[in-house]
C-alpha positions, 0 to 999 in steps of 0.5 A: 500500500501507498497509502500511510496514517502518521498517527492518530492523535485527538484534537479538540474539533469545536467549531468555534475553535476551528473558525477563530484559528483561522483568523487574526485576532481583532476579526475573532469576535465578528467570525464567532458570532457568524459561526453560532448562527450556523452552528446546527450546518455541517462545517467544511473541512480544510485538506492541504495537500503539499510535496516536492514539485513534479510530484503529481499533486495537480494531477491527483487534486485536478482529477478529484475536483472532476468527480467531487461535488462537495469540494473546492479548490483554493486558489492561491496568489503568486508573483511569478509569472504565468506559464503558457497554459496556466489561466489567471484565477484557475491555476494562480492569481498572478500579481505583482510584487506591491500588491502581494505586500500590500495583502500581506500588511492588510493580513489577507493571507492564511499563510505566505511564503517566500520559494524560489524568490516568488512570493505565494499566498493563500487568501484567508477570506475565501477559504473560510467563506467556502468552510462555512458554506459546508464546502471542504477546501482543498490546498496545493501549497509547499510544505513550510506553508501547510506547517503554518496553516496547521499553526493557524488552524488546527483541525486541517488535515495535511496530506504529503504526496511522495515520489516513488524514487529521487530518480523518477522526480528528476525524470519528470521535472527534466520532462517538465522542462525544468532549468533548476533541477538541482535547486528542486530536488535540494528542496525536495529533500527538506520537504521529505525530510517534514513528511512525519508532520503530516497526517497522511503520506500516499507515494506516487509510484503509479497515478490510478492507485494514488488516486484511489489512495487519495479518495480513500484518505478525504473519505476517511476525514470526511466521516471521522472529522471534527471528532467523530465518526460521522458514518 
């Protein structure tokens, strides 16, 4: 099997608890108030999926999202520039270097990171509108930014997508047409080195059985979340 549990400890699943975290503390107030007012509707979970680039997570996540109706993908900002086939606001909203600071002084991030000298970003509002529309959140972010969402919101369930060799990576990355290969697989080896911080860990080795671990893994926080089984 590809598919690993890192471990099972409990956590206090509240769902005022799983709001507030995820806000900064002067929008505390104003959010626990909206949250009592639909406290009786299910809550949306928050799925972070994170690991080395050229791993498949775009993949995996795309190909769930056709099937899925009950989640939705986050969309992250980003100052790098857009690739051919990549569409603003679908891949990344894609702005420049001001903006994204600007968002940042304001605190309209769940999290931000600084890779590979571009800057990446998780919009806070949208994620949480989407939670309390019932809506689970899936996340495609680096791994230092899952560690902060985690610190942000602990009820997120972080989910790390291995390659199956160090060689395999390099295969598809040079096929990718990736120029910094080295510089990639340098980082690779530090998120890998992070994996036990994660909840689940599915290697990719072949794409049709990763797939089927991933459903198997969102169906399982789907009926144990916020404490209970919900079967």
């Amino acid at each position: 099997m590809t598919y690993v549990k890192q471990g099972a400890e409990s956590r206090e699943r509240g769902a005022n608890a799983f709001t507030a975290c995820c806000l900064p503390p002067a929008h505390c107030s104003l959010i626990l108030a909206t949250v009592k007012s639909v406290d009786t509707k299910k809550k949306g979970h928050l799925i972070v999926v994170s690991g080395p680039s050229g791993v498949g997570k775009s993949t995996i996540i795309d190909k769930f999202l056709q099937e899925d109706a009950g989640s939705r993908f986050s969309v992250s900002y980003t100052t790098r520039q857009k690739r051919d086939r990549e569409v603003n606001g679908k891949n990344y909203y894609f702005v420049d270097n001001s903006t994204f600071r600007e968002m940042i002084a304001k605190g309209l991030f769940l999290e931000w990171e600084n890779v590979h000298a571009y800057l990446y970003g998780t919009p806070r509002r949208e994620v949480l509108d989407i939670l309390l529309q019932g809506i689970d959140v899936i996340l495609d972010i680096d791994v230092k930014g899952a560690l902060s969402v985690k610190k942000e919101c602990s009820n997120a369930c972080l989910i790390f997508i291995e390659p199956p060799t160090k060689e395999e990576l390099i295969k598809r990355l040079t096929l990718r047409g990736e120029k910094e290969i080295a510089l990639r697989m340098k980082s690779t080896e530090e998120e890998i080195a992070q994996k036990d911080q994660f909840e689940y860990t599915i290697k990719n080795i072949e794409l049709d059985q990763s797939f089927e671990d991933f459903k198997k893994t969102i169906e399982r926080v789907r009926r144990t979340g916020y404490g209970k089984d919900n079967r």
